[in-house]
N, C-alpha and C positions, 0 to 999 in steps of 0.2 A: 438210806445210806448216810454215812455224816463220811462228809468233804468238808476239807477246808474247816472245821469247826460248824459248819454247819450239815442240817440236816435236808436230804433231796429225795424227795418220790419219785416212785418210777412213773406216775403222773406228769412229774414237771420232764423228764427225761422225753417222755411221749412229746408235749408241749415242744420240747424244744427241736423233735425228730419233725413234726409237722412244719415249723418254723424253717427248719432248714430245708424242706422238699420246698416248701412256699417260694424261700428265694430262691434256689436253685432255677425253678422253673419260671419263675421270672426277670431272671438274668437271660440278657440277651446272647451273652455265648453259651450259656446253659454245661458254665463250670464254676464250681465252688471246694475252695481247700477249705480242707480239716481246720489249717491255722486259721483262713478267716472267720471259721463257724468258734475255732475256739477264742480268738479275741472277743468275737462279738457277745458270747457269753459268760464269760469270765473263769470258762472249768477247763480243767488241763486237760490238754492233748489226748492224750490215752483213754478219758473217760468219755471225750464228743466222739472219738472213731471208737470206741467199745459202745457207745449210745447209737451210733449209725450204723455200724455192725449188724449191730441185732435187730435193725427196722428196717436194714435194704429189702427189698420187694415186698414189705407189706404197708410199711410207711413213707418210706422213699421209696420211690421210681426213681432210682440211679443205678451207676458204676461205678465202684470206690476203686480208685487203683492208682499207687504210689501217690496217698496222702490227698487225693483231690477225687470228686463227686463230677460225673458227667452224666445227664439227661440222655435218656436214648434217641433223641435226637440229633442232641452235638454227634453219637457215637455214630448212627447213619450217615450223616453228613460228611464225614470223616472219612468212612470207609467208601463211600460214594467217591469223594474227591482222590481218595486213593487208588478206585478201581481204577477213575476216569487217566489220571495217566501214569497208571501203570498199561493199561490198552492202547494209550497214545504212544507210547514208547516206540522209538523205532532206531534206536544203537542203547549199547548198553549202559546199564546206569548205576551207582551203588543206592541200596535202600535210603540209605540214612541223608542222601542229598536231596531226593523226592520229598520225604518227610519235612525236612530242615525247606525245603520253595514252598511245601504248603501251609506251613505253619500249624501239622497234625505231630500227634508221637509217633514215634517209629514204628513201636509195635501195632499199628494200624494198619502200617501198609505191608508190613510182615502176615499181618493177617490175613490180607487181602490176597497176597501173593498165593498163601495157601491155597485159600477158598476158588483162587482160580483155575 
Protein backbone atom coordinates (compact mmCIF):
# COMPACT_ATOMS: atom_id res chain seq x y z
CA UNK A 1 0.00 0.00 0.00
CA UNK A 2 1.61 3.60 -0.33
CA UNK A 3 0.57 6.11 2.48
CA UNK A 4 1.63 9.09 2.88
CA UNK A 5 4.16 8.84 -0.09
CA UNK A 6 5.44 5.88 1.29
CA UNK A 7 5.23 2.32 0.82
CA UNK A 8 3.58 -0.31 3.74
CA UNK A 9 3.35 -4.28 3.91
CA UNK A 10 0.91 -6.04 5.19
CA UNK A 11 4.06 -7.40 7.28
CA UNK A 12 4.82 -4.12 8.83
CA UNK A 13 0.83 -3.75 9.47
CA UNK A 14 1.20 -7.35 11.28
CA UNK A 15 4.28 -5.86 13.14
CA UNK A 16 2.53 -3.21 14.36
CA UNK A 17 -0.97 -5.31 15.35
CA UNK A 18 1.53 -7.36 17.55
CA UNK A 19 2.98 -4.27 18.96
CA UNK A 20 -0.11 -2.99 20.08
CA UNK A 21 -1.61 -6.32 21.76
CA UNK A 22 2.11 -6.14 23.39
CA UNK A 23 1.20 -2.89 25.11
CA UNK A 24 -2.20 -3.19 25.50
CA UNK A 25 -1.51 -6.28 27.69
CA UNK A 26 0.96 -4.76 29.51
CA UNK A 27 -0.70 -1.67 30.55
CA UNK A 28 -1.84 -1.89 33.81
CA UNK A 29 -5.44 -0.87 33.10
CA UNK A 30 -5.44 -3.03 30.10
CA UNK A 31 -6.93 -0.01 27.87
CA UNK A 32 -5.38 1.57 24.81
CA UNK A 33 -7.00 4.24 22.24
CA UNK A 34 -6.80 4.07 18.67
CA UNK A 35 -5.31 7.82 19.02
CA UNK A 36 -2.72 6.64 21.25
CA UNK A 37 -1.69 3.43 18.90
CA UNK A 38 -2.13 6.22 16.05
CA UNK A 39 0.34 8.86 17.53
CA UNK A 40 2.73 6.39 18.50
CA UNK A 41 3.09 5.24 15.04
CA UNK A 42 2.68 8.04 12.86
CA UNK A 43 -0.42 6.49 10.45
CA UNK A 44 -3.88 7.97 10.38
CA UNK A 45 -6.52 7.04 12.39
CA UNK A 46 -8.76 5.09 9.98
CA UNK A 47 -5.79 2.99 8.91
CA UNK A 48 -4.51 1.70 12.72
CA UNK A 49 -8.52 0.85 13.63
CA UNK A 50 -8.77 -0.73 9.83
CA UNK A 51 -5.06 -2.52 10.84
CA UNK A 52 -6.78 -3.66 14.33
CA UNK A 53 -10.07 -4.37 12.69
CA UNK A 54 -8.90 -7.05 10.93
CA UNK A 55 -6.46 -8.65 13.64
CA UNK A 56 -9.06 -8.52 16.69
CA UNK A 57 -9.09 -12.14 17.87
CA UNK A 58 -6.37 -13.45 15.88
CA UNK A 59 -3.66 -10.98 16.79
CA UNK A 60 -5.12 -9.04 19.33
CA UNK A 61 -6.92 -10.49 22.17
CA UNK A 62 -9.21 -7.25 22.53
CA UNK A 63 -12.46 -5.34 22.41
CA UNK A 64 -12.47 -2.42 20.17
CA UNK A 65 -15.37 -0.20 21.16
CA UNK A 66 -15.89 3.66 20.68
CA UNK A 67 -12.13 4.14 19.42
CA UNK A 68 -10.40 2.40 22.40
CA UNK A 69 -8.98 -1.49 22.86
CA UNK A 70 -9.93 -3.30 26.17
CA UNK A 71 -8.10 -6.71 27.32
CA UNK A 72 -10.65 -9.17 28.42
CA UNK A 73 -9.66 -8.79 31.58
CA UNK A 74 -10.26 -4.89 32.17
CA UNK A 75 -13.84 -6.34 30.41
CA UNK A 76 -14.34 -9.12 33.50
CA UNK A 77 -13.32 -6.84 35.92
CA UNK A 78 -15.81 -4.41 34.82
CA UNK A 79 -18.58 -6.40 34.68
CA UNK A 80 -17.53 -8.07 37.89
CA UNK A 81 -17.64 -4.51 39.58
CA UNK A 82 -20.81 -3.93 37.94
CA UNK A 83 -22.53 -7.04 38.93
CA UNK A 84 -21.07 -6.61 42.37
CA UNK A 85 -23.35 -3.41 42.97
CA UNK A 86 -25.76 -3.80 40.91
CA UNK A 87 -26.60 -7.00 43.71
CA UNK A 88 -25.70 -4.65 46.43
CA UNK A 89 -28.42 -2.22 45.52
CA UNK A 90 -31.01 -1.88 47.78
CA UNK A 91 -33.25 1.53 46.68
CA UNK A 92 -33.28 2.64 43.29
CA UNK A 93 -30.65 3.82 41.20
CA UNK A 94 -30.16 5.36 37.69
CA UNK A 95 -27.55 3.24 35.52
CA UNK A 96 -25.42 6.06 34.43
CA UNK A 97 -24.57 7.21 38.28
CA UNK A 98 -23.39 3.33 39.13
CA UNK A 99 -21.17 3.48 36.01
CA UNK A 100 -19.96 7.31 36.62
CA UNK A 101 -18.93 5.85 41.06
CA UNK A 102 -17.13 3.05 39.35
CA UNK A 103 -15.31 4.54 36.89
CA UNK A 104 -16.52 1.69 34.11
CA UNK A 105 -18.77 2.62 30.84
CA UNK A 106 -22.17 2.58 31.14
CA UNK A 107 -22.76 0.08 28.82
CA UNK A 108 -21.20 -2.43 31.15
CA UNK A 109 -23.54 -2.26 33.61
CA UNK A 110 -26.34 -2.15 31.10
CA UNK A 111 -25.02 -5.30 30.15
CA UNK A 112 -24.87 -6.72 33.20
CA UNK A 113 -28.43 -5.61 34.04
CA UNK A 114 -29.36 -7.81 31.24
CA UNK A 115 -27.36 -10.87 31.93
CA UNK A 116 -29.07 -10.83 35.31
Amino acid sequence: RLINGEIITEGYFDAVADEINETLHESPAGVLSIADATSRFGLPVDLVRECVSKRLGSMISARLEDGKLYTDAFVTRSRALARGALLASSSPFALADIAASLQIRPAVVVEEVHAL
